[in-house]
Structure formats: C-alpha cells, structure tokens
N, C-alpha and C positions, 0 to 999 in steps of 0.2 A: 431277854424278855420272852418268854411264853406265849405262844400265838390262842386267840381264845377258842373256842370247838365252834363249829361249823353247824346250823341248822340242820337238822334232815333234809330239808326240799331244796335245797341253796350246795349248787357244784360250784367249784371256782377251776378254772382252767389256767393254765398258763401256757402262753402259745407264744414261743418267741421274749418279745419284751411287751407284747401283750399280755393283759389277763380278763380274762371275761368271766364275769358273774351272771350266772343262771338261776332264776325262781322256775321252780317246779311248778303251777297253778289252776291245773288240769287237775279237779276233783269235783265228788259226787255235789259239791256246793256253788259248782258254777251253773247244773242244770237248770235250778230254776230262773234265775237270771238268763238264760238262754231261752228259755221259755217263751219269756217275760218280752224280751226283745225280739222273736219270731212275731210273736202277735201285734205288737206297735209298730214294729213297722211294716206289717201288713196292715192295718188300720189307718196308717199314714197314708200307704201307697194307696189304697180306697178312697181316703178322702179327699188329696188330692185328685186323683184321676177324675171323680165326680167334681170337683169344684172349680179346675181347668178344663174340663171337656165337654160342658153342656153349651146348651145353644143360646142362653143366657151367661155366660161368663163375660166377663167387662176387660180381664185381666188379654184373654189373645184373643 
C-alpha cells in the first residue's frame, strides 16, 4: 500500500518507536488574531484593575 503525500506544513518525525507530527502555524494570518488578543486582554486587565481596586469595590 502506498503511503499518501504529506502536506507542506506537516513534518512527521520518527524518533525511536516514537513519531511525532508537527503543524507548521506560524503565518502572515495569525497576525491579526494576535492583534486582536494584545488589545483584550489589555482591556481586561483595565477593567479588572478598575473594578477590584476602587474604594467602592464589594468584592475585597
């Protein structure tokens, strides 16, 4: 039986009686997403910090 072809981004290692499979995922399309997640959760940590740390907070 003929083994099928292999992805571009996808290495297959064989290490022993291991084998480990690797996705390559590190492309121009993960920037904005990385964006996307710098800002929220910067917005988080803001809104938190304001909502735990005043002199009116209930929660500490």
């Amino acid at each position: 039986m003929k083994n099928p072809p292999i992805p571009e981004k996808i290495d297959v290692l064989h290490e022993g009686p291991a084998m480990i499979i690797r996705r390559k995922w590190l492309s121009y399309t993960v920037i904005p997403l990385l964006i996307f997640c710098i800002v929220w959760d910067s917005f988080l940590f803001f809104w938190y910090t304001m909502a735990l740390g005043g002199k009116d907070s209930r929660i500490m």
